[in-house]
PyMOL Python script that loads the backbone (N, CA, C, O; Angstrom):
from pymol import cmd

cmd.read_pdbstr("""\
ATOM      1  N   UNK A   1       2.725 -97.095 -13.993  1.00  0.00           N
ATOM      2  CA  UNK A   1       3.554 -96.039 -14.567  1.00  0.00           C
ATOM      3  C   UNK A   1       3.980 -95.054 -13.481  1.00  0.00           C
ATOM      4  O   UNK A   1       5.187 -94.814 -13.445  1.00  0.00           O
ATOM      5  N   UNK A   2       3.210 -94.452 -12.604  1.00  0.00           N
ATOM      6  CA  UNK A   2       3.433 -93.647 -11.467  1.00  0.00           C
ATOM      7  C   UNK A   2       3.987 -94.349 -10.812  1.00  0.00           C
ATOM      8  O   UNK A   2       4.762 -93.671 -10.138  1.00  0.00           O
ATOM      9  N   UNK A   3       4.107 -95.769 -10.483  1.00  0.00           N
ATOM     10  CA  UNK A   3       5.027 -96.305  -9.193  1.00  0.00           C
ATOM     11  C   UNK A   3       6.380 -96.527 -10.078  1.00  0.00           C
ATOM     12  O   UNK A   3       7.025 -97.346  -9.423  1.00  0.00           O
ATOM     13  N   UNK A   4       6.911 -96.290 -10.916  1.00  0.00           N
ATOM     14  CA  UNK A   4       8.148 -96.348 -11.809  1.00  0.00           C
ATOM     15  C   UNK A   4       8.668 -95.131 -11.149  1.00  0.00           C
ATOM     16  O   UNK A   4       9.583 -95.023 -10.332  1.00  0.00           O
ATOM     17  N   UNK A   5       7.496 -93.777 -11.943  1.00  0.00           N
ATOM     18  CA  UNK A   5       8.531 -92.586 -11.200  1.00  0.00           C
ATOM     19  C   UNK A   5       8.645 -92.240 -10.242  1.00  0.00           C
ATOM     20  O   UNK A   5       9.541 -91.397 -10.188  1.00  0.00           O
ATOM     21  N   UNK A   6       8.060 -92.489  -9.075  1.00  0.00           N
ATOM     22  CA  UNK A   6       8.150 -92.649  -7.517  1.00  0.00           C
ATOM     23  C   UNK A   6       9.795 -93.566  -7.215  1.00  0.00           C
ATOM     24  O   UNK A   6      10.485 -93.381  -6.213  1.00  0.00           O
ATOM     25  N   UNK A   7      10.099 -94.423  -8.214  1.00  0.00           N
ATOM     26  CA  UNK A   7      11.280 -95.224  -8.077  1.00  0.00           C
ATOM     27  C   UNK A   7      12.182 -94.524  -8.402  1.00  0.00           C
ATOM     28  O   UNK A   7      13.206 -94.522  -7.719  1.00  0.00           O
ATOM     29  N   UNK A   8      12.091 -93.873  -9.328  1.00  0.00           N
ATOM     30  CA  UNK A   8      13.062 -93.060 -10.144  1.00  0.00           C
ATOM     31  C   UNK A   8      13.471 -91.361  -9.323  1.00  0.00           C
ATOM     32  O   UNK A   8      14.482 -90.680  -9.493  1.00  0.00           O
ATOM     33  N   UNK A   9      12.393 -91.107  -8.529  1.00  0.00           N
ATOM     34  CA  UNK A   9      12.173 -89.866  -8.009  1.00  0.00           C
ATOM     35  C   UNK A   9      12.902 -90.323  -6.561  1.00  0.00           C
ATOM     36  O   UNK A   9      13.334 -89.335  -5.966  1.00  0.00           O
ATOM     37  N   UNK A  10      13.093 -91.356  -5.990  1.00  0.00           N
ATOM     38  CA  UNK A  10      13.474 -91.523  -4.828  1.00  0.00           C
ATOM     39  C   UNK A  10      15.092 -91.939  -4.793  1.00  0.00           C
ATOM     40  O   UNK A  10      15.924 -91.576  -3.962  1.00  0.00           O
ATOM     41  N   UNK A  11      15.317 -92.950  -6.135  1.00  0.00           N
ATOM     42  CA  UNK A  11      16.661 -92.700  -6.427  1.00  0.00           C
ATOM     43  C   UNK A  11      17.653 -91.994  -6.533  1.00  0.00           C
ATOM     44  O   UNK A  11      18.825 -92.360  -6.452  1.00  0.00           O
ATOM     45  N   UNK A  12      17.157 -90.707  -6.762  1.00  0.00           N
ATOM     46  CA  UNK A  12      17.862 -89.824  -7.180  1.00  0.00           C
ATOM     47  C   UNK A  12      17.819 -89.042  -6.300  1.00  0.00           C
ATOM     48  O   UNK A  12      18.766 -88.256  -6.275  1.00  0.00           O
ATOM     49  N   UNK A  13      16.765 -88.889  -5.223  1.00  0.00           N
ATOM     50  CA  UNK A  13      16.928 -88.171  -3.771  1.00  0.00           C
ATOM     51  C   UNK A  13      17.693 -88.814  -3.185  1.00  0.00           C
ATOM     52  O   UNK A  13      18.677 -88.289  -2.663  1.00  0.00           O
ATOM     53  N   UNK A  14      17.399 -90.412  -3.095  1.00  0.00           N
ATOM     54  CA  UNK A  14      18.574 -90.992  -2.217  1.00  0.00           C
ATOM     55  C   UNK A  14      20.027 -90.839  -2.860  1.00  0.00           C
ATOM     56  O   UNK A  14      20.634 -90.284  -1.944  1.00  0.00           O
ATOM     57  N   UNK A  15      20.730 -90.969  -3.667  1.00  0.00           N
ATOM     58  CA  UNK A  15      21.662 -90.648  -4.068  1.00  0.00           C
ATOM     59  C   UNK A  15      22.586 -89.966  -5.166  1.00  0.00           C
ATOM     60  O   UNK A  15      23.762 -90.169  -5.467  1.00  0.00           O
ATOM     61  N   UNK A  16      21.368 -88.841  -5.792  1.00  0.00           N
ATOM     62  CA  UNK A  16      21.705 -87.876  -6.154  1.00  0.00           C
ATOM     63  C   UNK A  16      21.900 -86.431  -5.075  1.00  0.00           C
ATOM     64  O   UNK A  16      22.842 -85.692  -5.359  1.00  0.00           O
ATOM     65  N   UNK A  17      21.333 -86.185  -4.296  1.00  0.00           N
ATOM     66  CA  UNK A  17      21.101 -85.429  -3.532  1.00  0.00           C
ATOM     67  C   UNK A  17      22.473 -85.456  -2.415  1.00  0.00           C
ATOM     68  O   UNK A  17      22.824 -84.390  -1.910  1.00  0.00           O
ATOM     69  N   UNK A  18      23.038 -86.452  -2.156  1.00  0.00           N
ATOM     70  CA  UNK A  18      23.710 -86.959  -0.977  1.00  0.00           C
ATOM     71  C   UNK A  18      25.027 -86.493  -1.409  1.00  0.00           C
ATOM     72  O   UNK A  18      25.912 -86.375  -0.561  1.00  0.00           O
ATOM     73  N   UNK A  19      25.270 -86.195  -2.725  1.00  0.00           N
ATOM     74  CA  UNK A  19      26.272 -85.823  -3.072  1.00  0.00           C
ATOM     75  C   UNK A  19      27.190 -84.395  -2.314  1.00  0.00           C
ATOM     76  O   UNK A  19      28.418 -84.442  -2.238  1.00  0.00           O
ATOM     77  N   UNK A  20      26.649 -83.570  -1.964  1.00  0.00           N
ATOM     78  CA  UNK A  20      26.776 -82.009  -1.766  1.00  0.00           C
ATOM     79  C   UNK A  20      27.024 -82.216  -0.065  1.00  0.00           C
ATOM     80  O   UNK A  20      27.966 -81.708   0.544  1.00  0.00           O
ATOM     81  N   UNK A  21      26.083 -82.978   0.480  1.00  0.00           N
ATOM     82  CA  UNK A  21      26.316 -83.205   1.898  1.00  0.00           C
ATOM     83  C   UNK A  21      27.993 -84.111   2.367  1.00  0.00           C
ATOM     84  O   UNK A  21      28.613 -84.164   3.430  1.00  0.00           O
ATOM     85  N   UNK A  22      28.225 -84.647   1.140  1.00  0.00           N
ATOM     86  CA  UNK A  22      29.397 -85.671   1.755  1.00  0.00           C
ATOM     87  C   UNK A  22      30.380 -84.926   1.770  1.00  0.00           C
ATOM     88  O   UNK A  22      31.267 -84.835   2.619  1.00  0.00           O
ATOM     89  N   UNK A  23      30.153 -84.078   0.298  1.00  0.00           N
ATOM     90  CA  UNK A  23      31.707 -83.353  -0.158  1.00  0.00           C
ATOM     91  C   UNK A  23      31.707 -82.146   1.077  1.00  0.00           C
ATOM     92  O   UNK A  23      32.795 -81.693   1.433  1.00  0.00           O
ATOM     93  N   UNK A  24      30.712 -81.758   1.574  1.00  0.00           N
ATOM     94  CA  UNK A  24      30.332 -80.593   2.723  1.00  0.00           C
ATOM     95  C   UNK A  24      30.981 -81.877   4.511  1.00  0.00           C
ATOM     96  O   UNK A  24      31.298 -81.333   5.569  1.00  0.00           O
ATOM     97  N   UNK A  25      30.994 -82.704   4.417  1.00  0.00           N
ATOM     98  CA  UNK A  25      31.546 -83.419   5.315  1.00  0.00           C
ATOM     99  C   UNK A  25      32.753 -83.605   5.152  1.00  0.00           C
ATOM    100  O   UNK A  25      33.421 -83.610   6.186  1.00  0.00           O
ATOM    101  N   UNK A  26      33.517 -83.834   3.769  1.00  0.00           N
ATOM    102  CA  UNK A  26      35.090 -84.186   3.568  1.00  0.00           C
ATOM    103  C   UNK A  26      35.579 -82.940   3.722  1.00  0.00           C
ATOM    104  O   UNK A  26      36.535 -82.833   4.490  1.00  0.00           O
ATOM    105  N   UNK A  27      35.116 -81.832   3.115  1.00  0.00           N
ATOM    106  CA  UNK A  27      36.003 -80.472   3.356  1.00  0.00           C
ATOM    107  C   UNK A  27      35.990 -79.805   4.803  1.00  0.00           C
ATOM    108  O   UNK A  27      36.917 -79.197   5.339  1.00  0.00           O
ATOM    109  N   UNK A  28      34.726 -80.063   5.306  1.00  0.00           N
ATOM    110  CA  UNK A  28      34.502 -79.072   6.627  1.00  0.00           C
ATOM    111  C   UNK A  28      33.828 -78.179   7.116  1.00  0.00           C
ATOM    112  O   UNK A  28      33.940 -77.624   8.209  1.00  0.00           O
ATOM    113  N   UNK A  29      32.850 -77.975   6.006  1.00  0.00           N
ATOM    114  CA  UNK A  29      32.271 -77.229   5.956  1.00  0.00           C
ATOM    115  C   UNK A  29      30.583 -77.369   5.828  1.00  0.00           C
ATOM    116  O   UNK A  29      30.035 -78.456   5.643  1.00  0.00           O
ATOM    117  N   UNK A  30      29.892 -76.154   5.950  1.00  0.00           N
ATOM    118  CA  UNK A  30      28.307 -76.245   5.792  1.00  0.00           C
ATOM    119  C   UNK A  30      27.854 -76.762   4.398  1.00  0.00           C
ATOM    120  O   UNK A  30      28.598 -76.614   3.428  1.00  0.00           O
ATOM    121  N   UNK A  31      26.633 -77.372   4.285  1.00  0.00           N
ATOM    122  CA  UNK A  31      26.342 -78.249   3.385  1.00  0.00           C
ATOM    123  C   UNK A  31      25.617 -76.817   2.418  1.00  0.00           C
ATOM    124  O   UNK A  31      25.930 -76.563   1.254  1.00  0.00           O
ATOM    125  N   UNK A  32      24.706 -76.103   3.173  1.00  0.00           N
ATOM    126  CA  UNK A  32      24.617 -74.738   2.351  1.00  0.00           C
ATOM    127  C   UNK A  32      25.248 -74.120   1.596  1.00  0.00           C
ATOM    128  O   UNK A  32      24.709 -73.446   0.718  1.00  0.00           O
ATOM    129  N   UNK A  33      26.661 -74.204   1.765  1.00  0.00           N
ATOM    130  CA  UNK A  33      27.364 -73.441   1.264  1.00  0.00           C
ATOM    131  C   UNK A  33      27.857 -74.487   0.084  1.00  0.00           C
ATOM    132  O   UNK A  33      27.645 -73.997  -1.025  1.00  0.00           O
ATOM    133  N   UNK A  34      28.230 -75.302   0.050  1.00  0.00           N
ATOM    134  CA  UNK A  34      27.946 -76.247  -1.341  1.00  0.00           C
ATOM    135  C   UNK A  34      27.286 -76.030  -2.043  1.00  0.00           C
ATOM    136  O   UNK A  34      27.587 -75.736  -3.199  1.00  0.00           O
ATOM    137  N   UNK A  35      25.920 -76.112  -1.501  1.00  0.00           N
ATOM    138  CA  UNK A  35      24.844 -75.946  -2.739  1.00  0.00           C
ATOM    139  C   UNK A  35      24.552 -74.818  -3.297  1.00  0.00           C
ATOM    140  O   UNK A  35      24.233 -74.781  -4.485  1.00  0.00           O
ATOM    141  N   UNK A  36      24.610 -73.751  -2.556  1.00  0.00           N
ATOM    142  CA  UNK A  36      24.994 -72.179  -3.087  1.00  0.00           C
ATOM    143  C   UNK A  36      26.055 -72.008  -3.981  1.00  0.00           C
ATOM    144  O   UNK A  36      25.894 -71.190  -4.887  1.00  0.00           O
ATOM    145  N   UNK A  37      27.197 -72.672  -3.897  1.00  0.00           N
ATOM    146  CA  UNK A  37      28.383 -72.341  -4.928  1.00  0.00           C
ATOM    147  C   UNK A  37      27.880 -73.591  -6.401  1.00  0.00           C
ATOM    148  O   UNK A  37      28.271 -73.528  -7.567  1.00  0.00           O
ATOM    149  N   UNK A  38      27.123 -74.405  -5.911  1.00  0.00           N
ATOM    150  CA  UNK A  38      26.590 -75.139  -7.474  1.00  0.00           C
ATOM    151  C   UNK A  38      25.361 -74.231  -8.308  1.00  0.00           C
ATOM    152  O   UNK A  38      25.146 -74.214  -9.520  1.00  0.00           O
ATOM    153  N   UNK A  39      24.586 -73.428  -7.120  1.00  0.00           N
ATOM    154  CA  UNK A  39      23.900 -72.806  -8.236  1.00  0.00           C
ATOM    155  C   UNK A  39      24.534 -71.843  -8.728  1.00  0.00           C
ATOM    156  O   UNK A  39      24.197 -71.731  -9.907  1.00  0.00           O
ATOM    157  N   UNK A  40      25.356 -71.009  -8.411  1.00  0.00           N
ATOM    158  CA  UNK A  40      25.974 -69.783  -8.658  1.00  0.00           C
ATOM    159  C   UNK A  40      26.835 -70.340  -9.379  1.00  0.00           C
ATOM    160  O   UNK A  40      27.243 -69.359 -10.001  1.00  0.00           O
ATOM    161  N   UNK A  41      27.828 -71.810 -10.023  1.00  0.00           N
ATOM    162  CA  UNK A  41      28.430 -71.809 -10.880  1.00  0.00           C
ATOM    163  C   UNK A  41      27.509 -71.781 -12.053  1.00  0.00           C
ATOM    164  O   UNK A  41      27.747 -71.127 -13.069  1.00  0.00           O
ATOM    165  N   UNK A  42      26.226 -72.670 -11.834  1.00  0.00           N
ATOM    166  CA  UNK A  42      25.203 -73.271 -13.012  1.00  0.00           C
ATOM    167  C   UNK A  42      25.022 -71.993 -13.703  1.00  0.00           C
ATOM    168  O   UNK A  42      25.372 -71.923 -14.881  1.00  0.00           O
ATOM    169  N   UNK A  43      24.320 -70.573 -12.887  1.00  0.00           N
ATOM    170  CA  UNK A  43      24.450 -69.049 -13.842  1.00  0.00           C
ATOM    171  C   UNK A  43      25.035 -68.594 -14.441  1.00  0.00           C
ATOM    172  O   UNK A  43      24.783 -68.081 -15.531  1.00  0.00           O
ATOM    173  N   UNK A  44      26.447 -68.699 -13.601  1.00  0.00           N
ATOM    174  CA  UNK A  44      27.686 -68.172 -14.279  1.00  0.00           C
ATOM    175  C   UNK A  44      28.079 -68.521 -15.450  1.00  0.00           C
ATOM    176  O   UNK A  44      28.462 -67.736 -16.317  1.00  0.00           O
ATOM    177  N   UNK A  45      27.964 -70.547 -15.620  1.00  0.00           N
ATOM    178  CA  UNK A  45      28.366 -70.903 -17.556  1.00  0.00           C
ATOM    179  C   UNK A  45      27.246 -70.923 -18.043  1.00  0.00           C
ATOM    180  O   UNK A  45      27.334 -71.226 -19.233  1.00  0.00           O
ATOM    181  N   UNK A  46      25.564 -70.643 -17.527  1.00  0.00           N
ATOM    182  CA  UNK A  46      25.001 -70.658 -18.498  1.00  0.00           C
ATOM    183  C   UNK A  46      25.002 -68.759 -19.104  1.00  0.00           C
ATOM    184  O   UNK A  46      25.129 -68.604 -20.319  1.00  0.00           O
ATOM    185  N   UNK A  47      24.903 -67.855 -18.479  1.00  0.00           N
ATOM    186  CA  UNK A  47      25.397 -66.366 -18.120  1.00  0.00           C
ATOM    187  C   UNK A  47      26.554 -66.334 -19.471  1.00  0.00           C
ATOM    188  O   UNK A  47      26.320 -65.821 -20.565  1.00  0.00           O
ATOM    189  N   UNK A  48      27.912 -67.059 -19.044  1.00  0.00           N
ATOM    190  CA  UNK A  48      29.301 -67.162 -20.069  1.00  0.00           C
ATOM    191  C   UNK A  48      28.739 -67.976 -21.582  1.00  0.00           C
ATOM    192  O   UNK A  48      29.226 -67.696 -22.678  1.00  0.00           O
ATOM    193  N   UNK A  49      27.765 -68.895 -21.411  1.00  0.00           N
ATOM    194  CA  UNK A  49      27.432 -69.402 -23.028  1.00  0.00           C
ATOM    195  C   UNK A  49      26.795 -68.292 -23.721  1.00  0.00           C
ATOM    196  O   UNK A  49      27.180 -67.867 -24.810  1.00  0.00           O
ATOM    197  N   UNK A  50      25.543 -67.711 -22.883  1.00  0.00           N
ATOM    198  CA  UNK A  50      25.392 -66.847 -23.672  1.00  0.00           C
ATOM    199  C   UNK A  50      25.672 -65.389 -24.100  1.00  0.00           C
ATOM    200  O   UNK A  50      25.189 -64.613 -24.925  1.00  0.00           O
ATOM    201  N   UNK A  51      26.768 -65.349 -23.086  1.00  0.00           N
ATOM    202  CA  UNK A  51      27.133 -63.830 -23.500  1.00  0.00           C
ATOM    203  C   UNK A  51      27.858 -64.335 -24.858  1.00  0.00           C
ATOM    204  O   UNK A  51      27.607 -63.716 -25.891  1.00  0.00           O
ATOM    205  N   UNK A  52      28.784 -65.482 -24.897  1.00  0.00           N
ATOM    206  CA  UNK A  52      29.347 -65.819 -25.956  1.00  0.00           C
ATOM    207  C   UNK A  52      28.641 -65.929 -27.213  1.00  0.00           C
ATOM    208  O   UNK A  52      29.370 -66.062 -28.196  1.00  0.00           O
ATOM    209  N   UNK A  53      27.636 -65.910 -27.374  1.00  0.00           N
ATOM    210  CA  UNK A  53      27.046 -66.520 -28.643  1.00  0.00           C
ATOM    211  C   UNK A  53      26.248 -64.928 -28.915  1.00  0.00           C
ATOM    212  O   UNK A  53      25.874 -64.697 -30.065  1.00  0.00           O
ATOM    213  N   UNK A  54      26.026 -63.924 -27.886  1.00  0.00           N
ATOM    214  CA  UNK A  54      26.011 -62.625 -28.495  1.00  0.00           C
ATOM    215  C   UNK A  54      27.530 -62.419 -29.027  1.00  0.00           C
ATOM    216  O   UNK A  54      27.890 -63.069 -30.008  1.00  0.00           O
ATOM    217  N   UNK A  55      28.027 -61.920 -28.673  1.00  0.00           N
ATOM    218  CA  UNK A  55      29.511 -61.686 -28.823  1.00  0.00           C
ATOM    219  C   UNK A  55      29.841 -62.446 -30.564  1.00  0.00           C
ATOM    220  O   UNK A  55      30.233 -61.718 -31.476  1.00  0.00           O
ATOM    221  N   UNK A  56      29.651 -63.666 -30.731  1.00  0.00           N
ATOM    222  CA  UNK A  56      29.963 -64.081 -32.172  1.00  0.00           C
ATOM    223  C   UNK A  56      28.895 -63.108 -32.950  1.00  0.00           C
ATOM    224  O   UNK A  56      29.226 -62.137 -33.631  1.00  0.00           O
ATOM    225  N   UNK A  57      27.586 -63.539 -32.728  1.00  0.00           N
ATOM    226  CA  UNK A  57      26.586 -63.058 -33.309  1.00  0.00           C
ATOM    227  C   UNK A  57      26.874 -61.679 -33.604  1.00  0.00           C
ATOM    228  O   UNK A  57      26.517 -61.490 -34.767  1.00  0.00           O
ATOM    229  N   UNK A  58      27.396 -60.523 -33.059  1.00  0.00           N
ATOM    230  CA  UNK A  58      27.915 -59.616 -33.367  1.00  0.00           C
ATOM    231  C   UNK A  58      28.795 -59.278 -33.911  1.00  0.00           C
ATOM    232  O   UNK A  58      28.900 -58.300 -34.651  1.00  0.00           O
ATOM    233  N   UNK A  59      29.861 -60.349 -33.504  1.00  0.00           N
ATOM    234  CA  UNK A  59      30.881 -59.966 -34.796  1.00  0.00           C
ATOM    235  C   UNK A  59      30.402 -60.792 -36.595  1.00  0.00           C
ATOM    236  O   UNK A  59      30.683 -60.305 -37.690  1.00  0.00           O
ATOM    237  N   UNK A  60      29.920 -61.627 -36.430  1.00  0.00           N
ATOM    238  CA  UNK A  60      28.988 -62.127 -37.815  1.00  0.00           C
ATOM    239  C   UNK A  60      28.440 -60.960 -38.498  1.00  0.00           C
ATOM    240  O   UNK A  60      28.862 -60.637 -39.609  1.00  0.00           O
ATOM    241  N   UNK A  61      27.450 -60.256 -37.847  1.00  0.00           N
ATOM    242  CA  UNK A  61      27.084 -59.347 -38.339  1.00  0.00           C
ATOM    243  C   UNK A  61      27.966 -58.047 -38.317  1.00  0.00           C
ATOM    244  O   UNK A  61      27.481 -57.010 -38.771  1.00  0.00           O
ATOM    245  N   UNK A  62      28.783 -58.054 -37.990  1.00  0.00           N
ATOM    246  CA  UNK A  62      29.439 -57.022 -38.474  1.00  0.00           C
ATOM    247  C   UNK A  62      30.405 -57.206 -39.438  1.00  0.00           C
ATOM    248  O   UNK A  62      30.653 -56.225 -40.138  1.00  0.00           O
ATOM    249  N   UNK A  63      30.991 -58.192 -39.636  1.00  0.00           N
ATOM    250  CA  UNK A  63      31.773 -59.143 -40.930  1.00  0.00           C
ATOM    251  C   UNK A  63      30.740 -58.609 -41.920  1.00  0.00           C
ATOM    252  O   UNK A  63      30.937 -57.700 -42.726  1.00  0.00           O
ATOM    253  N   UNK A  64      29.571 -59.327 -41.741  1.00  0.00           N
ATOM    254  CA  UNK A  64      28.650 -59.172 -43.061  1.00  0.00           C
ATOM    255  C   UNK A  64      28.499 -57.921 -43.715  1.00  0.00           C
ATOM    256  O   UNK A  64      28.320 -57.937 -44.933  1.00  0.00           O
ATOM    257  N   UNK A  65      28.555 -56.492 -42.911  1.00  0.00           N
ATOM    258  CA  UNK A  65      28.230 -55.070 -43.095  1.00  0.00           C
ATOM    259  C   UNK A  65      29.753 -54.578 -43.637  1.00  0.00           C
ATOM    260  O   UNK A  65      29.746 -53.697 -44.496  1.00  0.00           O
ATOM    261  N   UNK A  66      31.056 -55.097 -43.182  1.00  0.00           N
ATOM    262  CA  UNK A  66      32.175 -55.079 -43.750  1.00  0.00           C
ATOM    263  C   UNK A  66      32.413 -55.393 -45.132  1.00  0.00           C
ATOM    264  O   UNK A  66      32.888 -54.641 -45.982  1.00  0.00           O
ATOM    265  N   UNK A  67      32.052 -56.523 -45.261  1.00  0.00           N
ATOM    266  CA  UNK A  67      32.538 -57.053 -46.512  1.00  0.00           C
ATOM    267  C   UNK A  67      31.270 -58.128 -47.141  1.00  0.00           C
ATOM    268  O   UNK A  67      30.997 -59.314 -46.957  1.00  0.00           O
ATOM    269  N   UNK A  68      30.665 -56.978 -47.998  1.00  0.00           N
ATOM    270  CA  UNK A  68      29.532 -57.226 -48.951  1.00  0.00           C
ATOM    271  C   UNK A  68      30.062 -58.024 -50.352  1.00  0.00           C
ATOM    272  O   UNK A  68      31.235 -57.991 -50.721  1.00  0.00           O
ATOM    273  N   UNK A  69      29.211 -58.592 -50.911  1.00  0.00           N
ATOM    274  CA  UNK A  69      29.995 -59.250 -51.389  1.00  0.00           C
ATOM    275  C   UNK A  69      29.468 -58.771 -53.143  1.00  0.00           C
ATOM    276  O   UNK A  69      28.296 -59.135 -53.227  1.00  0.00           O
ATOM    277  N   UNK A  70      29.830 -58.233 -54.253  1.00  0.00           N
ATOM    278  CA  UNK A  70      29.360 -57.492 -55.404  1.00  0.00           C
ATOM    279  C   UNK A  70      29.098 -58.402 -56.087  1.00  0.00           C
ATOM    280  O   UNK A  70      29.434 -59.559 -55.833  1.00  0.00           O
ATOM    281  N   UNK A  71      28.372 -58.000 -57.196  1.00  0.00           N
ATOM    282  CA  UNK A  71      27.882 -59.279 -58.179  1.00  0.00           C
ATOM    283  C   UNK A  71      28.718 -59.143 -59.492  1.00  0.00           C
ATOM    284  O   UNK A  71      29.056 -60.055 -60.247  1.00  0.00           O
ATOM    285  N   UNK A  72      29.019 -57.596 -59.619  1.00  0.00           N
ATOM    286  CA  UNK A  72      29.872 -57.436 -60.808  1.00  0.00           C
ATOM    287  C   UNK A  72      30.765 -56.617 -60.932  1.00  0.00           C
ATOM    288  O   UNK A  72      30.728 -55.990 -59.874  1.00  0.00           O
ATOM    289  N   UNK A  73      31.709 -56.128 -61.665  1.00  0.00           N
ATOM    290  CA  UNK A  73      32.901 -55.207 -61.642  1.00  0.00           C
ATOM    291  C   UNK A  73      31.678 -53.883 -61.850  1.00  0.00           C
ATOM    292  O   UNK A  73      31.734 -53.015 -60.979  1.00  0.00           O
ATOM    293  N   UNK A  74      31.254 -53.811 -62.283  1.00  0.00           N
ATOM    294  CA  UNK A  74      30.618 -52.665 -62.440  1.00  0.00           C
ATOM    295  C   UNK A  74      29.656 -52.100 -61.264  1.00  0.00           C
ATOM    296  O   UNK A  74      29.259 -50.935 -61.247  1.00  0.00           O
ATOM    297  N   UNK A  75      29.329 -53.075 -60.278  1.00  0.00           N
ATOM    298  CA  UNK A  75      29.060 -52.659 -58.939  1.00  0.00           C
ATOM    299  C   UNK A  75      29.667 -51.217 -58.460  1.00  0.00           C
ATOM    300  O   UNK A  75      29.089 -50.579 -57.581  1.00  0.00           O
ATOM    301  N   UNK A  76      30.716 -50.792 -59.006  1.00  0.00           N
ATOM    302  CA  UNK A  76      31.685 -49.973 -58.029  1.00  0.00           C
ATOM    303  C   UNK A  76      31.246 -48.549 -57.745  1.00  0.00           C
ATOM    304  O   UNK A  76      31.919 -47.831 -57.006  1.00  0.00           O
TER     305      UNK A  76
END
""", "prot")
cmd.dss("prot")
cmd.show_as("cartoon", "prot")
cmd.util.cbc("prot")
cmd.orient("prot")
């Protein structure tokens, strides 16, 4: 079972990893600086999902405090 994920763990160093260095070779640039702009996007949409889902969540609840909903004409 451990020599599976040793297979699986090396795969993905060998050519998951290699990715950031090539595209840092086709453009021209430092391979650092690749991988710095992938984590700083990864914050940014996870940062943008959830500001978004406050943002609904707030307007939900404020819909709800707007417009209550009565049970009878005589509610009024």
């Amino acid at each position: 079972m451990l020599k599976i994920i040793y297979k699986i763990r090396y795969f993905f160093e060998r050519y998951g990893f290699f990715v950031s260095s090539r595209i840092a070779d086709r453009i021209g640039i430092r391979v650092k600086s690749i991988r710095l702009f992938f984590i700083y996007l990864s914050f940014a949409t996870l940062g943008m999902g959830f500001a978004l889902y406050l943002t609904l969540a707030f307007w939900l609840r404020l819909k709800d405090l707007v417009y209550t909903k009565r049970t009878s004409v005589f509610d009024l």
